[in-house]
RONU-999045 format. One record per residue (C-alpha): residue number from 1; residue in three letters; x, y, z. Coordinates in steps of 0.001 Angstrom, whole numbers, plus 500000, padded with zeros to 6 digits. Layout:
<nodes>
<node><i>NUM</i><aa>ALA</aa><u>X</u><v>Y</v><w>Z</w></node>
...
</nodes>
This chain:
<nodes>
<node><i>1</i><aa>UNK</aa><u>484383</u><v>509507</v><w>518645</w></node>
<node><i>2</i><aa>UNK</aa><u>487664</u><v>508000</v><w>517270</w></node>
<node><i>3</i><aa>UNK</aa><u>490881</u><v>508949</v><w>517420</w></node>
<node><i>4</i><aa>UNK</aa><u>491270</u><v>510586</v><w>513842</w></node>
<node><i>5</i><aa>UNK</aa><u>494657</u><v>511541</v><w>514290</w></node>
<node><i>6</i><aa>UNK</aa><u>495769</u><v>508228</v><w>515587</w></node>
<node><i>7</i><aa>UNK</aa><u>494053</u><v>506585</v><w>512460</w></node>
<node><i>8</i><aa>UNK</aa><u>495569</u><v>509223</v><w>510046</w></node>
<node><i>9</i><aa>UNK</aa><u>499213</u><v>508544</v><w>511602</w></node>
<node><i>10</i><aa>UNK</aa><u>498670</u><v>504893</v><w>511421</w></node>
<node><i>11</i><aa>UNK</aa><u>497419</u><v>504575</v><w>507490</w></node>
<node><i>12</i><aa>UNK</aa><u>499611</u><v>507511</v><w>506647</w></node>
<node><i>13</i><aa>UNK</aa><u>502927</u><v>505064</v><w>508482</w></node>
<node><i>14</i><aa>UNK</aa><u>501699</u><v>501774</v><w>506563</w></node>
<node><i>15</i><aa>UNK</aa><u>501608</u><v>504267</v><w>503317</w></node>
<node><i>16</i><aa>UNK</aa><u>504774</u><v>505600</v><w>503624</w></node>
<node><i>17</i><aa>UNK</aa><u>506087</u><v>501787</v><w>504407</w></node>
<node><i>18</i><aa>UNK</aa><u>504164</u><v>500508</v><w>501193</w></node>
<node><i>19</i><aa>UNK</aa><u>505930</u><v>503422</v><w>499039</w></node>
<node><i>20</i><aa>UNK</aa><u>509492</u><v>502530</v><w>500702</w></node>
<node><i>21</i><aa>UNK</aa><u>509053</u><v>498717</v><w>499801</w></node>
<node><i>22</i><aa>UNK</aa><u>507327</u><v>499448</v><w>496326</w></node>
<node><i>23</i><aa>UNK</aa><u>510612</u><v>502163</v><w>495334</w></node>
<node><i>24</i><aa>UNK</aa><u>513301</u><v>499539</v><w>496612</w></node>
<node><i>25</i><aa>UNK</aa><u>511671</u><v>496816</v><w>494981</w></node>
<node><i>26</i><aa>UNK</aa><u>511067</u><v>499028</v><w>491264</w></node>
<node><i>27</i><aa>UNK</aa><u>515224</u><v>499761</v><w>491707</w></node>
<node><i>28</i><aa>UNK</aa><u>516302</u><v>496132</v><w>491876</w></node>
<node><i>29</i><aa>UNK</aa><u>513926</u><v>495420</v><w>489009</w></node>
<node><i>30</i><aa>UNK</aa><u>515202</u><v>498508</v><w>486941</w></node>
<node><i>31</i><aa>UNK</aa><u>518736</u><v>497881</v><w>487801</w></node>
<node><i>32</i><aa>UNK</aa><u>518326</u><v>493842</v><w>486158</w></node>
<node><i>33</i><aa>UNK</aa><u>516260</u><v>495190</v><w>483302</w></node>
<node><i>34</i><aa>UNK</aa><u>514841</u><v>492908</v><w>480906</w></node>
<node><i>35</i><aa>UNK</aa><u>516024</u><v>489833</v><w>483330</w></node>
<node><i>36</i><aa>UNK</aa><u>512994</u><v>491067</v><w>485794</w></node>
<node><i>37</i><aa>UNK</aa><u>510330</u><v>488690</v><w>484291</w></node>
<node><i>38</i><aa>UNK</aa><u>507221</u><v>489934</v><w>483153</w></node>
<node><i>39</i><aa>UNK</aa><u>504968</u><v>487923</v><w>486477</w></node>
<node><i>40</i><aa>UNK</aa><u>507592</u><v>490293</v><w>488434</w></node>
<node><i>41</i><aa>UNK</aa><u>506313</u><v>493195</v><w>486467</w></node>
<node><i>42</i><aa>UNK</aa><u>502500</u><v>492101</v><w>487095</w></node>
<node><i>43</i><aa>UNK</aa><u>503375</u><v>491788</v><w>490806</w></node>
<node><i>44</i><aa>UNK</aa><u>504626</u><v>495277</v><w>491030</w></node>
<node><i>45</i><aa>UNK</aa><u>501820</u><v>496511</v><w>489216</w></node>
<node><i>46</i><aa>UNK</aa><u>499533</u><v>495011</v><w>491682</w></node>
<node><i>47</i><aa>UNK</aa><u>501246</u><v>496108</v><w>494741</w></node>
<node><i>48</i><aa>UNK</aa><u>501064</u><v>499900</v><w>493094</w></node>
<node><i>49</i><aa>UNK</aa><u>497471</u><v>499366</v><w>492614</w></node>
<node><i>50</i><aa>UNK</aa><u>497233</u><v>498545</v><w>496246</w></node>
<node><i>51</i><aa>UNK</aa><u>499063</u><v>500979</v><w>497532</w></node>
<node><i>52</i><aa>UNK</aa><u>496721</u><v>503846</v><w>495349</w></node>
<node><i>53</i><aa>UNK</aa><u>493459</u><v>502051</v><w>496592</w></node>
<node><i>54</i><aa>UNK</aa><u>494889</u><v>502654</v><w>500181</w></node>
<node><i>55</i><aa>UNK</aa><u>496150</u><v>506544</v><w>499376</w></node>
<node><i>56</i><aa>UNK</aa><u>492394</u><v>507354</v><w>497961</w></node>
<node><i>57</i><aa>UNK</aa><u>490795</u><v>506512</v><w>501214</w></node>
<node><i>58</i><aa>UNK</aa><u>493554</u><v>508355</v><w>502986</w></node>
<node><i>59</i><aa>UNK</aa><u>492997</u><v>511581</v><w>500868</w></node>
<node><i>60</i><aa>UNK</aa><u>489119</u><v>510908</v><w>501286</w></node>
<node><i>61</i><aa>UNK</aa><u>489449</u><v>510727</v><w>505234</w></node>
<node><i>62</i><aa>UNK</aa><u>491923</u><v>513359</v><w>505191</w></node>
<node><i>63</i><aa>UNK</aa><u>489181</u><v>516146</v><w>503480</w></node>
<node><i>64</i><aa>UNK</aa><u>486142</u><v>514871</v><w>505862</w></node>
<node><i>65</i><aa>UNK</aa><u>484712</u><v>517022</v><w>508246</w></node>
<node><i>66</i><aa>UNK</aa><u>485509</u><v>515990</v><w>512375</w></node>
<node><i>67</i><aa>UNK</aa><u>481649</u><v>514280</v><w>511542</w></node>
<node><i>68</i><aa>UNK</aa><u>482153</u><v>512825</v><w>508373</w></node>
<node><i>69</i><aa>UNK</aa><u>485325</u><v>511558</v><w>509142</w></node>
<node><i>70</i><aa>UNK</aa><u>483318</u><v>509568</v><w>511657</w></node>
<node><i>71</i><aa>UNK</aa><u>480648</u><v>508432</v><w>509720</w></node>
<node><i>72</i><aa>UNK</aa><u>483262</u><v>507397</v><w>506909</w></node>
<node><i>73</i><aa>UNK</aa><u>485609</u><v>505535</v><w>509095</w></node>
<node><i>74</i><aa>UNK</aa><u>483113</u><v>503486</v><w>510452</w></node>
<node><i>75</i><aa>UNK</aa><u>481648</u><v>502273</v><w>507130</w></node>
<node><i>76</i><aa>UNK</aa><u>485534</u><v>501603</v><w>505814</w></node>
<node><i>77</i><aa>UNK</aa><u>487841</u><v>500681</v><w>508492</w></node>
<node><i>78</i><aa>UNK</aa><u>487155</u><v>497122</v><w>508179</w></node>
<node><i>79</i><aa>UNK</aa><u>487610</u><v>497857</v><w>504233</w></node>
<node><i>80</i><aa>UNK</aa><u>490554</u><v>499911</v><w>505044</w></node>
<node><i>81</i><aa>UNK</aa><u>492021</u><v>496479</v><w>507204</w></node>
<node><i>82</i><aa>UNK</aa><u>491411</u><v>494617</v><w>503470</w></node>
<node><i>83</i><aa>UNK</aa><u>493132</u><v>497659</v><w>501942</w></node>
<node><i>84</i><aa>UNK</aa><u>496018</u><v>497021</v><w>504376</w></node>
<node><i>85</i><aa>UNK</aa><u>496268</u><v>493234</v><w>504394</w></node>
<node><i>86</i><aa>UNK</aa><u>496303</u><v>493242</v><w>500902</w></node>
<node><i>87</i><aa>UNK</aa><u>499270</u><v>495832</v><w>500649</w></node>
<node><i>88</i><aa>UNK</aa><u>501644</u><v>494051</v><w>502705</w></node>
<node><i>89</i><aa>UNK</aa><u>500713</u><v>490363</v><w>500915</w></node>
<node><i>90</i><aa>UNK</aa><u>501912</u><v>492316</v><w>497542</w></node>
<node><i>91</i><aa>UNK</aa><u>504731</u><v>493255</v><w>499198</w></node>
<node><i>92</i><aa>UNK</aa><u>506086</u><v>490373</v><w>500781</w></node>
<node><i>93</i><aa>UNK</aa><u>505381</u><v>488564</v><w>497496</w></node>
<node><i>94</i><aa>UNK</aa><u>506896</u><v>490658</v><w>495523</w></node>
<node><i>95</i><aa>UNK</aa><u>509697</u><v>490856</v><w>497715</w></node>
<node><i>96</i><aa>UNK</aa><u>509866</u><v>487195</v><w>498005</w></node>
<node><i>97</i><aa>UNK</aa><u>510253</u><v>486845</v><w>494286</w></node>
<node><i>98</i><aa>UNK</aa><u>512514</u><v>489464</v><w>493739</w></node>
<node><i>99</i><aa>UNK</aa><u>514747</u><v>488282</v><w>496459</w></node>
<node><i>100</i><aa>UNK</aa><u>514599</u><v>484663</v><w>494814</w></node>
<node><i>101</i><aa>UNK</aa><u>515042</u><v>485598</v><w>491162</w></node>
<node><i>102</i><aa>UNK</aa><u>517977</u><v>488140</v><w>492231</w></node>
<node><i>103</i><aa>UNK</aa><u>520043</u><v>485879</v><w>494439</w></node>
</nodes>
């Protein structure tokens, strides 16, 4: 049996991080307005998606059952690792740009 806690602390930490990045990131944009460039724009709107693709399998694991929970985890945590990966590379690459188009 896992953890389930431990996992739901962990995803629900890297979510949290993910919304902090996303918000500060969305503020520098806003604040430059029409400067932000629309591949910025796209960037964000990928690191959103990302970030709502990782906060639907939270909410599903969240509702399972002790035994689905289980069951579910072990068919998506390497899914859940993509899910992850794929949250941070949006967010260091939108960060990157930002930083570079800002400074």
């Amino acid at each position: 049996m896992t953890d389930r806690q431990q996992i739901q602390d962990e995803m629900s930490r890297e979510l949290d991080e993910g919304q902090s990045k996303v918000d500060e990131i969305k503020a520098k944009m806003e604040a430059y307005g029409s400067e932000a460039s629309a591949e910025m724009s796209e960037m964000l709107a990928k690191a959103e998606a990302n970030l709502e693709a990782g906060r639907a399998k939270f909410n599903e694991l969240a509702a399972a059952s002790d035994e689905k929970f289980d069951e579910l985890w072990a068919e998506s945590k390497e899914n859940w690792a993509k899910v992850s990966r794929e949250m941070k590379s949006s967010w260091t690459s939108l960060s990157d740009k930002v930083k570079s188009f800002f400074a």
